[in-house]
N, C-alpha and C positions, 0 to 999 in steps of 0.2 A: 539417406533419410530425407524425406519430406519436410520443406518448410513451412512456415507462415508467416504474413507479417504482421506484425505485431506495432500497434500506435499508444500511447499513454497521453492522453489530453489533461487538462486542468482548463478552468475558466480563462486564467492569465496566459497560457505556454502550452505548446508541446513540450513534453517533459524527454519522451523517448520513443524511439521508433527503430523497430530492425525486425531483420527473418529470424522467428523464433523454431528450435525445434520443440521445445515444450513447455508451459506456460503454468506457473503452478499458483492460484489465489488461494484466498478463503473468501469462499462467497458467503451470501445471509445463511444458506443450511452446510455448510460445513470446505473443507481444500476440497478444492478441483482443478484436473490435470486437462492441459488441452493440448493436444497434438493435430497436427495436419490433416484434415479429414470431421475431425469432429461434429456432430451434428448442430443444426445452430442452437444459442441458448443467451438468455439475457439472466444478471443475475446480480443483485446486490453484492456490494462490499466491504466487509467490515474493514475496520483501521488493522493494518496489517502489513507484512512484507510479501509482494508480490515477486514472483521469480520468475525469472526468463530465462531458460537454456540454449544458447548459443553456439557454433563453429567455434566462436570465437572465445568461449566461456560463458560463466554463468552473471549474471546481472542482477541487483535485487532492488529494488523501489520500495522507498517509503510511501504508501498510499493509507488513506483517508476518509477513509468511503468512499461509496462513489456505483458505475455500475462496468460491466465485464460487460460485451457482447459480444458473442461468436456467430463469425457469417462464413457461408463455403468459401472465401476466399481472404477473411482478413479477420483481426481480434482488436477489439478497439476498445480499451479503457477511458472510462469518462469520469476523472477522480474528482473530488472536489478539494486535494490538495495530492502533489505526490512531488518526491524528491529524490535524486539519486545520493547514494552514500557521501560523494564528494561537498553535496551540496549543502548537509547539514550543519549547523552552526551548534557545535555539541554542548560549547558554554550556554548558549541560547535555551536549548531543550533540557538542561539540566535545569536551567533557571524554571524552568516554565515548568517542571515535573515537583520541585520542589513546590513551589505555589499550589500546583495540583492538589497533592498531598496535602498539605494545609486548608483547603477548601473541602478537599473530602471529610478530612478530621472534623472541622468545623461547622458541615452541613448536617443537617437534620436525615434522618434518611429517607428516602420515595420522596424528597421536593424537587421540584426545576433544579434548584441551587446543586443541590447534590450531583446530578445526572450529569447536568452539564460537566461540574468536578471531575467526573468519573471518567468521560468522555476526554476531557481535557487532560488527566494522566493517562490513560490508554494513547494520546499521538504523544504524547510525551516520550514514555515507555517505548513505542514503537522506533519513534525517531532513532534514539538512543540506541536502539539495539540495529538498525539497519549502519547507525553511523560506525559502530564495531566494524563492520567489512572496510571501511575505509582506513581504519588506523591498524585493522589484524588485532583487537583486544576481543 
């Protein structure tokens, strides 16, 4: 099977980087599968788990937004936060989902205040559920 390599940027770090054989996000309109060949394509990212299928197994990143681009010869993520399972600090994100939740409850709804909330449990949420591959819950 055909590779590709695959990069995971943030503003701070390289986060990740390896041959992937298939690359699975959710971009702004809906998962998209990327394999070797692919034609090229830029595409927004929502807060989400991004997956990378490996030789070596499967990989999955906490990402944050951000954008996906695909070029004939490389796939380059430009998150604006992203994290490997290992890296998450699960007491951390529980902390910060719980406050979430408390902000959502207590905003109005359609304000700044809200959205942000809402925004703010969605990496929450996401963390949490990418840090499950790290523990096997």
């Amino acid at each position: 099977m055909r590779k590709m390599p695959i990069e995971i940027v943030t503003p701070e770090r390289k986060v990740y980087e390896n041959e992937a054989n298939l690359i699975i996000a959710r971009g702004g309109d809906g998962d998209i599968g990327i394999m070797a060949g692919h034609s090229p394509v830029v595409t927004t990212l929502k807060i989400s788990a991004l997956r990378v299928k490996t030789d070596g197994g499967d990989h999955t990143i906490a990402v944050s937004g951000g954008f996906l681009e695909v070029k004939p010869d490389k796939v380059t993520v430009l998150a604006e936060s992203a994290e490997l399972p290992e890296e998450i600090d699960v007491d951390r994100a529980s902390r910060a989902k719980e406050r979430a939740e408390r902000r959502v409850k207590d905003s109005k709804s359609g304000d700044i205040d809200a959205r942000r909330a809402e925004l703010a449990l969605s990496r929450a949420l996401n963390r949490l559920e990418v840090a499950k591959i790290k523990t096997g819950r």
